[in-house]
VEXVO-525700 format. One record per residue (C-alpha): z, y, x; residue in one letter. Coordinates in steps of 0.02 Angstrom, whole numbers, plus 50000, padded with zeros to 5 digits. Layout:
REM residues N
ZYXa;...
***
This chain:
REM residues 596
507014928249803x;505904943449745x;506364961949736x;506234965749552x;506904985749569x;507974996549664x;509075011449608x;509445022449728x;510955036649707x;511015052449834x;510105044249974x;509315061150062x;507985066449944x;508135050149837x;509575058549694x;509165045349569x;507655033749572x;507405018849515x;505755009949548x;504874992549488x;503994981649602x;502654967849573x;502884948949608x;501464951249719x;500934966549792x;501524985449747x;500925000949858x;502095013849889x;500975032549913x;501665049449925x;501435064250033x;502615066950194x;504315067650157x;504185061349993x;505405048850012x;504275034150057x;505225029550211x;506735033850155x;506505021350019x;506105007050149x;507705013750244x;508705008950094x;508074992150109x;508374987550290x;510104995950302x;510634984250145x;509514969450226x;510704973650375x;512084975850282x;512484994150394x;513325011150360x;512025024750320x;512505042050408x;513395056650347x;511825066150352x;510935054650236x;511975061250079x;511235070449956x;511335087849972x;513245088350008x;513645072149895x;515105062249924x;514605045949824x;512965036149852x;512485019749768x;511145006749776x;510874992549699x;509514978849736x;508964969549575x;508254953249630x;507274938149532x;509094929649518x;510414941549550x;510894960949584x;511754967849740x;512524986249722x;513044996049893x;514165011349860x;514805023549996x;516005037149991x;516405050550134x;518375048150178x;518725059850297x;517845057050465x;517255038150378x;516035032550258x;516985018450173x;515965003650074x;516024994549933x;514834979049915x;514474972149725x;513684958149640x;513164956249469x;513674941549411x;513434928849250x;514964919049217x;514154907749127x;513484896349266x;515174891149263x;515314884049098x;514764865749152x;516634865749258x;517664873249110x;516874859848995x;516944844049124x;518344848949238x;518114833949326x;516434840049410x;517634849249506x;517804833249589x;516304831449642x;516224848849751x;516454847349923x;517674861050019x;516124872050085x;515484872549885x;517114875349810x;517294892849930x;515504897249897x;515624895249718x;517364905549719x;516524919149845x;515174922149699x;516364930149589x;517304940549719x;518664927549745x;519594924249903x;520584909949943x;522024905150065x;521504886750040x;521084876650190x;521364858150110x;520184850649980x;521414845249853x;522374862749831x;520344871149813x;519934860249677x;521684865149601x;521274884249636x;519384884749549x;520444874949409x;521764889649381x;520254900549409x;519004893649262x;520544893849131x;521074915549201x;519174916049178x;518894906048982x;518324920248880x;517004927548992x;516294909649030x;516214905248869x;515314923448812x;514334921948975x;514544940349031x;513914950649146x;515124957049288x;514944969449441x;516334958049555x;516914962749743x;516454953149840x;516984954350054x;515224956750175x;515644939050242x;515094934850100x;513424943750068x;511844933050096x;510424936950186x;509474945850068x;507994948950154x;507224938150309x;505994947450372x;506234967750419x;505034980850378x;503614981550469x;502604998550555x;501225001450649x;502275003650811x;502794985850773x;500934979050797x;500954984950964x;502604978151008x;502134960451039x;503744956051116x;504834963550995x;503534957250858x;503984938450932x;506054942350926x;506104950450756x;504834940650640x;504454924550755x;505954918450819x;507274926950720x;507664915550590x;507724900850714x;508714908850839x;510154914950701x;509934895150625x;510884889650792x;512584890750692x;511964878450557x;511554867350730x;512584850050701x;513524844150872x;512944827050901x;514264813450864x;515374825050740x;514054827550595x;514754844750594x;513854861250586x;514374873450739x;514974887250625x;516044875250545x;516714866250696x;517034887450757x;518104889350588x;519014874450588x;519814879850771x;520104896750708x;521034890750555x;521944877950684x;522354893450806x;523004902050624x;523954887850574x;524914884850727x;525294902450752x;525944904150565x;527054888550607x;527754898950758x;528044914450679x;528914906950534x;530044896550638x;530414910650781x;530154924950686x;530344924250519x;532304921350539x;532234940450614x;531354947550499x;532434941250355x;533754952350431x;532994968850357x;531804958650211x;532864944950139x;531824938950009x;530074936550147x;529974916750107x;528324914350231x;527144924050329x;525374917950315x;524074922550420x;522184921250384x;520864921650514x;518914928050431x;517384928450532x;515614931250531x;514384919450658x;513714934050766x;512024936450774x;511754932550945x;509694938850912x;510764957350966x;510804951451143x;509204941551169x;507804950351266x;505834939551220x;504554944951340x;502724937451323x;501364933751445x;500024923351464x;499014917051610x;497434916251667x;496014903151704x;496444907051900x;498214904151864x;498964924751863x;500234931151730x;500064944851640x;501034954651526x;500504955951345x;501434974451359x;500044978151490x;498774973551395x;497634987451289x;498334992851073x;496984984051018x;497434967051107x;499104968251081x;498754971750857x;497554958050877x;498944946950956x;500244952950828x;499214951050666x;498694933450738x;500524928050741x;500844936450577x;499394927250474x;500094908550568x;501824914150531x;501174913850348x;500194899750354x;501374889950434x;503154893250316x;501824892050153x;502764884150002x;504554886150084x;505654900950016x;505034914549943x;504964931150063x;504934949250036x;503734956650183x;503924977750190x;502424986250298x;503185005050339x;501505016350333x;500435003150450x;498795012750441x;499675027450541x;499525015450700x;498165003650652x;496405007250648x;495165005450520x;494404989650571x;496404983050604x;497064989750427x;495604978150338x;496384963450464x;498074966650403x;497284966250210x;496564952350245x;498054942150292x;499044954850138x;497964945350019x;498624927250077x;500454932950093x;500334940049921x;499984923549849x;501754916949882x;502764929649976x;503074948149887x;502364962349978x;502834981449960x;502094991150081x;501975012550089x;500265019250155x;499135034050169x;497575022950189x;496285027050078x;495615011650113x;497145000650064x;497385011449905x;495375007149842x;495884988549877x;497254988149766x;497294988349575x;498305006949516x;499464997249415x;500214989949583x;500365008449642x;502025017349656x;501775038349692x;503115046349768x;503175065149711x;504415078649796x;505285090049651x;506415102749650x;507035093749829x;507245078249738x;506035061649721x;505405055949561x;504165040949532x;502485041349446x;501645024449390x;499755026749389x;498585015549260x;496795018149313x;495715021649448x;495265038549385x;497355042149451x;496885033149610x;495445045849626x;496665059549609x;497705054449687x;496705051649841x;496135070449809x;497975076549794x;498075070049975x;496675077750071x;495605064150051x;493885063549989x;492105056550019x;493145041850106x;491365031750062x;490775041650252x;492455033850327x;492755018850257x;491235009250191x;490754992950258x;489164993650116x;488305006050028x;487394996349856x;486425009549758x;485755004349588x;484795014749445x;485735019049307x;487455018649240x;487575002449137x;487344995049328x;488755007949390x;490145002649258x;489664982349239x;489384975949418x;491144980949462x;491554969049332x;490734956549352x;490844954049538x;492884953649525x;492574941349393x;491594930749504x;492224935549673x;494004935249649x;493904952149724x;493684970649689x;492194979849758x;493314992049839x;494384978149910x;492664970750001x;492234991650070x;490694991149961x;490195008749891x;489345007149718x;488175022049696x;487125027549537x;485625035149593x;485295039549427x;483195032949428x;482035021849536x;481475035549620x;483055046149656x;483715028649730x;482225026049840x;482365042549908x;484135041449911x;483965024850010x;482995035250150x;484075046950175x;485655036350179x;484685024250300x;484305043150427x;486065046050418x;487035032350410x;485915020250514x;487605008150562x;487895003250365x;486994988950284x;486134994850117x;485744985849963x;484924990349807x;484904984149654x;483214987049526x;482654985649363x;481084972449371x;480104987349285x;479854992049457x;478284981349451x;477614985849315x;476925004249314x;475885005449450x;474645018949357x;476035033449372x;475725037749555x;477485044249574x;478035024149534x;476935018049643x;477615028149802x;479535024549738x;478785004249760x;477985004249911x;479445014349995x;480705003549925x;479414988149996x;479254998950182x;481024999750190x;481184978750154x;480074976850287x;480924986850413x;482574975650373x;483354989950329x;483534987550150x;484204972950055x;483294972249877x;483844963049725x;482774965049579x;483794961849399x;483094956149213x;481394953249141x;481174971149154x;482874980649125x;484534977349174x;485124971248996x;483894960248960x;484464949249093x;485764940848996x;485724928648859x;485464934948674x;487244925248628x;488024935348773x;487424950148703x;487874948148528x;489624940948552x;490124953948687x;489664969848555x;490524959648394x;492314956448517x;492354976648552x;491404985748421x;491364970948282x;491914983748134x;490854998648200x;489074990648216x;487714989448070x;487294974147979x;485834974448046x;486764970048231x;486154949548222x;485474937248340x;484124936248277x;483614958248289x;483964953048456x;482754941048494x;481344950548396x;481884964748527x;481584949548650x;479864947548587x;479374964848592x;479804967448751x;478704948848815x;477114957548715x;477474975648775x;478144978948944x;478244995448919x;479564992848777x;481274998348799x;482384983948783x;484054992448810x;483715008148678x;483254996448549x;484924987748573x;485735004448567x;484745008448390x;485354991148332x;487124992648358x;487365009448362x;488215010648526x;487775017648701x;486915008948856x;488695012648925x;489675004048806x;488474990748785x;488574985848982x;490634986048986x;490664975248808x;489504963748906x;490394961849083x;492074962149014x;491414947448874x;490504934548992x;490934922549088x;490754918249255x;489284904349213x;488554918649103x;488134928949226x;486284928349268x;485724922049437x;484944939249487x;486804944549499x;487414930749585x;486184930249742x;486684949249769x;488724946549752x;488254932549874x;487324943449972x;488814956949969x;490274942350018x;489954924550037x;490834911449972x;491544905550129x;492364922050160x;493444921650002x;495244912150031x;495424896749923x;496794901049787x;496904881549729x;497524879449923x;498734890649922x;500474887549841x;501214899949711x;
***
């Protein structure tokens, strides 16, 4: 069950939001006090099904509302200040139309056992006094024909419905840095939880009988014989001043108490000379080690049972660097079947994830109001609107560095197409020098400076070609200096230029997809190849301004048509040893091994 939305009505600063999330993956940002955490509070006081405080209505607000859309069905929460109490009101949206299979076949009815009958009943907000199966299946009967029209229109309903009733919406509770730390509470709340709250649904050997069940049945056995008493001793009394009281019933509800309240988990391990200790004694970094190693088996272990909404709280603001690309590691396999939202002021997490998956949080007029961003020019901004910038110093795991700008705005591309994964996602800062020789000097510098970060660069093949200009020649044999030193990874790309790499049909077909009615007539195959030719006889030809010439279009343009067009067997082998280089194979996770 996935989180489609949530509207939120006079919850402190949140006066009326409503926000989307992804199937996948959505990244809540926003400066402090925003309303990022008091988004995720809206979601673990409904996931707990718990008051919220007096002090978290909206500016003197008597009424607040929420209501959680999910994949299948809505819940709506309302509170209202009565008095010295907040009273509730839990909702569900229902469709009365999944019961038009009983109206039509009544005797389907038949085949519902006692436990289905009050579930089914429960969905639309309907109690019943019915203990015995026969006078049930009478009661949903009498309750399908009150109900004809709206089954029949199928309509949409916000019912009552009594918090026994509510489901557990979501299994897991949100997540912070703190709780990385906490390995002991990390084992009670996300470990064990669900197992140790299953013990109801426990069946008592020899009775076939759930222990919740075999708990209700003696309640509604201590109710029954007490109603027998009262009527018979009572009753007769009680007729003296209410002479038309024909029976007193009584009816006993209850909820199985989550006994997880009174458990204490503490964790230890011991040593190869036999001594225990305490996980809690052990350093932050152990301990987030410990915790995000439980997480990622957690996941591994439950994948393909039910889906699972997983809510991080701001983890960066407890987890270092190296520890928030641990936790995006194991992000990127929950994400494949589980729904993650998580809020964050990591740079680093926001450059791993696409901006349409990004949720911004802006403060206005003491109010919240949601911004959707579409490209990473608003992630950029963003980023800038929060203090951060030059997070390539802080936060790169690779610097590549490659000539020109048709390398800048098609590698990107290409390596997500054949990676799986972003460039940002893999830390890898993608640098134009903007020349040979600016990147060779560039490379030196960057190498003086930043001595701890492995450096790649990517070249044009016209590298070799010049060696009469002098300037050339020293841009060749630094480049070659630094190679030797192992302190330079080199890639060289093309015959001589970047775009001459790739196939003449690759070419052609990528500029006829996005410019088709804007090129000249002259834009052909075969132009191409005589380009081709050229370029074999002359090295000093310019392959790439020719093509602009012939299609009228700019290196730029040319270089996105092209990544965005080919496919992943398209792209030339020159490419493919550097995105190797970058991330091996055997560190991407296997989506066909993975269930959706």
């Amino acid at each position: 069950m996935k989180l489609k939305s949530i509207k939120v009505k006079n919850f402190r600063c949140l006066k009326d939001v409503h926000i989307s999330f992804e199937p996948d993956i959505t990244v809540i940002v926003g400066e402090n006090d925003s309303g990022k955490s008091s988004l995720v509070k809206v979601i673990d006081l409904a996931m707990k099904n718990a008051l919220p405080d007096r002090s978290d209505f909206y500016a003197g607000e008597r009424c607040m509302r929420w209501e959680l859309d999910f994949s299948e069905e809505s819940y709506i929460f309302e509170f209202t200040i009565n008095g010295d109490n907040i009273d509730k009101v839990i909702k569900k949206t229902v469709s009365w139309g999944i019961l038009s299979p009983y109206l039509a076949q009544k005797e389907k009815i038949n085949d519902l056992s006692q436990e289905e009958i009050k579930s089914l009943l429960a969905q639309f907000g309907k109690t019943t006094q019915r203990r015995t199966l026969d006078p049930l299946r009478q009661e949903l009967s009498e309750f399908l024909d009150e109900n004809k029209n709206k089954i029949e229109n199928n309509c949409k309903e916000e019912v009552l419905i009594k918090e026994k009733d509510m489901p557990q919406l979501l299994t897991v509770p949100p997540l912070d840095g703190k709780t990385f730390e906490d390995i002991n509470g990390f084992l009670k709340d996300i470990y064990l939880k669900e197992a140790i709250k299953n013990i109801w649904s426990v069946r008592v050997e020899g009775t076939d009988k759930k222990l919740e069940t075999i708990f209700e049945e003696n309640l509604n056995m201590i109710a029954d014989e007490k109603q027998k008493e009262i009527n018979q001793e009572v009753l007769p009394r009680i007729r003296e001043f209410l002479p038309d009281v024909q029976e007193i019933l009584i009816d006993i509800e209850h909820q199985p108490f989550d006994i997880t309240k009174t458990i204490n988990v503490t964790t230890s391990f011991r040593g190869v000379e036999g001594q225990e200790i305490q996980f809690a004694k052990k350093g932050d970094g152990t301990k987030r080690r410990t915790t995000l190693a439980l997480l990622r088996h957690k996941v591994e272990k439950e994948r393909g049972m039910e889906q699972k909404v997983f809510i991080f709280d701001e983890p960066d603001t407890h987890l270092h660097v190296k520890a928030q690309r641990e936790l995006m590691e194991i992000l990127e396999q929950i994400k494949q079947e589980a729904q993650v939202i998580i809020t964050t002021h990591s740079p680093f997490i926001l450059n791993s994830i696409e901006p349409s998956k990004i949720r911004m949080l802006c403060l206005e007029n003491g109010a919240t109001n949601v911004k959707y961003l579409e490209d990473n020019n608003d992630v950029k901004d963003l980023l800038k609107s929060l203090g951060i910038e030059n997070t390539h110093l802080f936060f790169t795991r690779k610097i590549l560095l490659v000539e020109g700008e048709s390398e800048e705005i098609a590698l990107p591309i290409l390596f997500k197409k054949y990676k799986k994964k972003s460039l940002d996602s893999e830390l890898v800062t993608l640098i134009n020098a903007h020349g040979v020789d600016n990147l060779a000097q560039l490379a030196k510098v960057l190498i003086e400076f930043m001595a701890d970060i492995p450096l790649m660069v990517l070249v044009d093949q016209d590298i070799n070609r010049d060696l009469v200009i002098k300037r050339r020649k020293n841009t060749k044999e630094l480049l070659e200096k630094l190679q030797e030193e192992r302190r330079v990874d080199k890639f060289e790309i093309g015959y001589m230029e970047f775009e001459d790499a790739f196939d003449t049909d690759v070419i052609y077909e990528s500029v006829m997809k996005y410019y088709g009615d804007q090129v000249k007539d002259q834009w052909s195959k075969e132009e191409i190849e005589k380009c081709r030719e050229k370029l074999k006889e002359n090295p000093h030809y310019q392959f790439a301004e020719a093509l602009e010439k012939l299609s009228e279009r700019k290196k730029a343009e040319i270089a996105k048509a092209i990544a965005n067009y080919c496919d992943i067997n398209q792209i030339p082998q020159d490419l493919i040893a550097l995105f190797d280089a970058i991330k091996p194979t055997e560190d991407i996770i296997p989506t066909e091994n993975i269930n959706p």
